[in-house]
C-alpha positions, 0 to 999 in steps of 0.5 A, a space after each residue: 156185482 153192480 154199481 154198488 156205493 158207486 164213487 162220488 166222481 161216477 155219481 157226477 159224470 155218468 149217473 148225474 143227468 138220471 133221476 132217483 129210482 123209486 115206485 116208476 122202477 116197479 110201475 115199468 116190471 110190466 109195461 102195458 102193450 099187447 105185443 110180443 116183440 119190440 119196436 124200432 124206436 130209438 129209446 127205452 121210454 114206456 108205451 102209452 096207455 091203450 096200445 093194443 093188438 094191432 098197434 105198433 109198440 114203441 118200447 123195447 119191453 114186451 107186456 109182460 115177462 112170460 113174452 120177453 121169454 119168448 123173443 126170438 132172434 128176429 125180437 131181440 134184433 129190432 131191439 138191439 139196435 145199438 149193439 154194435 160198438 166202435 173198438 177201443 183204439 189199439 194201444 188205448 188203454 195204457 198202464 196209467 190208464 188201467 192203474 187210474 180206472 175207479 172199480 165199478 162198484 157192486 148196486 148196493 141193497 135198498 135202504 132197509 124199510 122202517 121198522 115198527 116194533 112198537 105197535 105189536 108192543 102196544 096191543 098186548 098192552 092194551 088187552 090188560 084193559 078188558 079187567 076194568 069191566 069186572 067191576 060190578 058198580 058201574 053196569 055202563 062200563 062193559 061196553 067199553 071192553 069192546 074197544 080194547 077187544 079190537 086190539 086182541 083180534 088176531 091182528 095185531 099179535 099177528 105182526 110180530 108172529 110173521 117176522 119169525 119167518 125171518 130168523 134173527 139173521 133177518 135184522 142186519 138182512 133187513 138191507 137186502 130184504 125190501 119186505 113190506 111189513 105184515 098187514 094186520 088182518 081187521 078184527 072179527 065181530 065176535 070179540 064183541 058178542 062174547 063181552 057182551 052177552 055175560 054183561 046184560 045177564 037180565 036179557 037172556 032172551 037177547 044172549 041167544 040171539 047175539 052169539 047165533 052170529 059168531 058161528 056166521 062170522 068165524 069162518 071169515 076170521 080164521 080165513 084172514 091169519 093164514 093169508 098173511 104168513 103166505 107174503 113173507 113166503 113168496 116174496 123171493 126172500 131168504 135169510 142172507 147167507 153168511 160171510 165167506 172171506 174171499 181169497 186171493 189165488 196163486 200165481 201163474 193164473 194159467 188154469 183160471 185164463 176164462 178169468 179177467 178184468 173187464 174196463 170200459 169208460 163211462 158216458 160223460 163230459 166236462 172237466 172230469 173226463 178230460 181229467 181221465 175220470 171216466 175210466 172203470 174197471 169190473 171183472 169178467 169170464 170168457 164163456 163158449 159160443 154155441 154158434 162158434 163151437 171152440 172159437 168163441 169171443 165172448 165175455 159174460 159180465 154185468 149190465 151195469 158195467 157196460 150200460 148205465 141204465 134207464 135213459 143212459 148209453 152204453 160205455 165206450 173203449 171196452 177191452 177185456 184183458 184175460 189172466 191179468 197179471 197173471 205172473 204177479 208183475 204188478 203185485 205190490 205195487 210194481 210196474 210193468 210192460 203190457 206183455 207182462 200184465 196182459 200175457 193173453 192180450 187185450 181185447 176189444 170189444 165190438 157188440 155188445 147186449 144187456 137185458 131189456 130191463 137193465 136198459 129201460 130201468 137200470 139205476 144206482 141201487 138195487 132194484 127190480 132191474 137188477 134182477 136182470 143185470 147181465 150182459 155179453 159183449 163180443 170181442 175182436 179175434 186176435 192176429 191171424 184171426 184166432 179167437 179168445 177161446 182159442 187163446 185163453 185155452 177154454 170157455 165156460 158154458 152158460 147154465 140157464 135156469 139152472 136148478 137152485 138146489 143143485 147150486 154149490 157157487 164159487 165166484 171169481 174176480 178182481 175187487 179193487 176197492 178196499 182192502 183190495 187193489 185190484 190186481 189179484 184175482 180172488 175166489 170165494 168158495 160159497 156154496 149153496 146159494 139164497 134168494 133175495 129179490 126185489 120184485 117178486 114177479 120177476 125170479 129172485 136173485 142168488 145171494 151168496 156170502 162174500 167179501 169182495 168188494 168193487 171191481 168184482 161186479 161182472 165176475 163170473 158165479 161158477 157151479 159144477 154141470 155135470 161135472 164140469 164147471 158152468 157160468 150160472 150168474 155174475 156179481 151185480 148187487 154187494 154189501 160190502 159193511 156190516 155183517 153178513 157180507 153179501 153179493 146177489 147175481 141174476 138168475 139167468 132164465 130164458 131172457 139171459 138164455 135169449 141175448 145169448 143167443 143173439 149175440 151168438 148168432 150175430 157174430 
């Protein structure tokens, strides 16, 4: 998940200075410049208007999606230019400091847009009118009905007809499911000949003429009604999936050591972070490095756990601490010392990526960026120069544009805020993903039922490769009221498959 219904002190320290993303989100899915890579600017800011071929680019996003697929690592470098990062300080993070850090909540879903049933109720009632004209005395009146055929052309029932395409799942999925409403096609010119020709029955010679137009005219209309069902079915949206509970697992972690909390401070200043309010806390999973076959150092989690986003910094102090409290030690409120809690060390990290999208258009609720909300960090090898993989006992490999239909999804990690406490790692056994999406030119996320909470954002989305277990996405988006219960995750293209392989490479 991603910062979800992020806590007020995270609002006012990390996310204060950013403003409120709305149409400018959407309006930088496709920025204008003719290159392919990245330039050497120091911010993620839109190009200007009219950059073209041979003009140097000054943003870190290609002019469209299908050229971002295709960076290569000389691309992605002249872009992450900040991702080297200072260690945290050996013996940093404290227990007090762990026990203290907020869970960095899962993006929530949009505000469900405006529904507006009463118009679809108002057309079938406006239709009974076109009785009025039956009335003999007053031949002035049929040229009335032609206002109330208007509403029965087929685009007013047609509103309503396209919702069905929701299920009735689609009311509480309404948060997660920024559709636009159907337009209602305009109405056809043929509902007017056919009132009027039976009404002038002493013009027959003008009756021919007028219904020779219909036969012109319909081939239009009909063209209208099947154009419309097509925006529910391509904007990257299916009914929500169901609730599923998570469940805490048993003590030792031992087989579930590529498990792990991620905790990070965020960017801030003022009497809030000397108070130690900028410390958070997230979940994470050791996945294998292709440079470093068996020796990897790399931990898979969500951008927004490392980065804040549009014109925000990356966190500081990142550590990674595997199997935490792996033997219970802190359950239940106890107390312990590191080597009880963190049996596998603590890890700190010194690279760090996140997708371009995340940095130029990252905010504090679902959106389009959240489509690519990922990120890996780097960590420093052990004592003696012995690497994570190493220690944890595995790495999880990274399944890019895996196939949808062959998904059976189980999350793993540490949700923190209620009813958890973050010291217990939990799974949900979810199955078969939906999608959900935000901008349906960039691919759609998966959704999965889920009731883990803050903390959770970043945890690893396992499913069965070849028999054997593969990081397919990470917790980014959450609903964590109401029902169904949801997480949604990135679906890891060629983007996520590019800056992980730069940062293989570069370590």
């Amino acid at each position: 998940m991603s910062f979800s219904d992020r806590s007020s002190g995270r609002r006012r320290t990390a996310h204060a200075a950013r403003t409120a993303l709305g149409a400018s989100a959407l309006a930088l899915t496709l920025l204008t410049t003719a290159a392919c890579g990245p330039d050497n600017s120091s911010a993620d800011t839109a190009v200007t208007a009219g950059a073209g071929q041979g003009a140097a680019p000054n943003i870190g996003l290609p002019a469209n999606l299908e050229d971002l697929k295709k960076w290569k690592f000389d691309d992605w470098e002249k872009w992450a230019k900040d991702y080297a990062l200072p260690a945290a300080a050996k013996g940093f993070w404290t227990l007090d400091k762990l026990l203290k850090a907020k869970p960095n909540e899962p993006l929530p879903p949009p505000p469900a847009p405006p529904a507006a049933p009463a118009q679809p109720t108002q057309a079938p009632a406006q239709p009974s009118q076109p009785t009025q004209p039956s009335q003999p005395a007053k031949p002035a009146q049929p040229s009335q009905p032609a206002q109330p055929g208007q509403p029965t052309a087929p685009g007013a029932p047609t509103a309503p007809a396209t919702t069905p395409g929701k299920p009735p799942a689609g009311q509480p999925t309404q948060p997660g499911h920024p559709t636009p409403p159907p337009v209602a096609p305009k109405p056809s010119n043929t509902q007017q000949p056919a009132s009027q020709a039976p009404a002038p029955p002493a013009q027959p010679t003008q009756a021919p003429a007028q219904p020779a137009q219909p036969p012109a005219q319909p081939t239009q209309a009909p063209a209208q009604p099947p154009a419309q069902p097509a925006q529910p079915a391509d904007n990257g949206n299916d009914p929500l999936p169901k609730t599923v509970n998570a469940q805490p697992l048993p003590h030792p972690y031992t087989k579930l050591a590529v498990h792990g909390k991620l905790f990070a401070d965020a960017p801030g200043s003022g009497a809030e972070a000397a108070a130690g309010l900028s410390h958070y806390q997230c979940s994470a999973t050791v996945v294998a490095d292709p440079a470093h076959p068996g020796k990897s150092n790399l931990v898979w989690t969500a951008g927004h756990c490392i980065h804040q986003g549009k014109g925000g910094k990356y966190f500081s102090n990142i550590s990674f601490i595997p199997a935490f409290n792996s033997n219970g030690a802190l359950s239940g409120g106890k107390q312990a010392d590191e080597a009880q809690y963190a049996p596998l060390g603590i890890w700190n990290a010194t690279q760090a990526v996140t997708s371009p999208q995340w940095k130029a258009e990252g905010g504090d609720g679902g959106s389009p960026a959240t489509q690519y909300d990922f990120a890996i960090i780097r960590v420093q090898p052990g004592e003696g120069g012995k690497s994570l993989e190493e220690t944890v006992g595995g790495a999880v490999p990274v399944w890019f544009n895996a196939p949808r239909e062959q998904l059976s999804i189980t999350e793993y990690g540490y949700p923190a805020a209620p009813p958890f406490d973050g010291m217990e790692l939990n799974r949900c056994e979810s199955g078969r993903p939906t999608r959900l999406s935000y901008d349906p030119t960039r691919p759609p996320m998966h959704a999965i039922g889920c009731t883990m909470t803050g903390g959770s954002s970043g945890g690893g989305w396992l499913a069965l490769k070849d028999g054997k277990p593969a990081l397919v996405s990470n917790v980014s988006v959450g609903q964590h009221t109401g029902d169904p219960k949801f997480q949604a995750g990135p679906y890891l293209d060629d983007v996520a498959a590019g800056a992980y392989d730069f940062i293989s490479k570069k370590g």
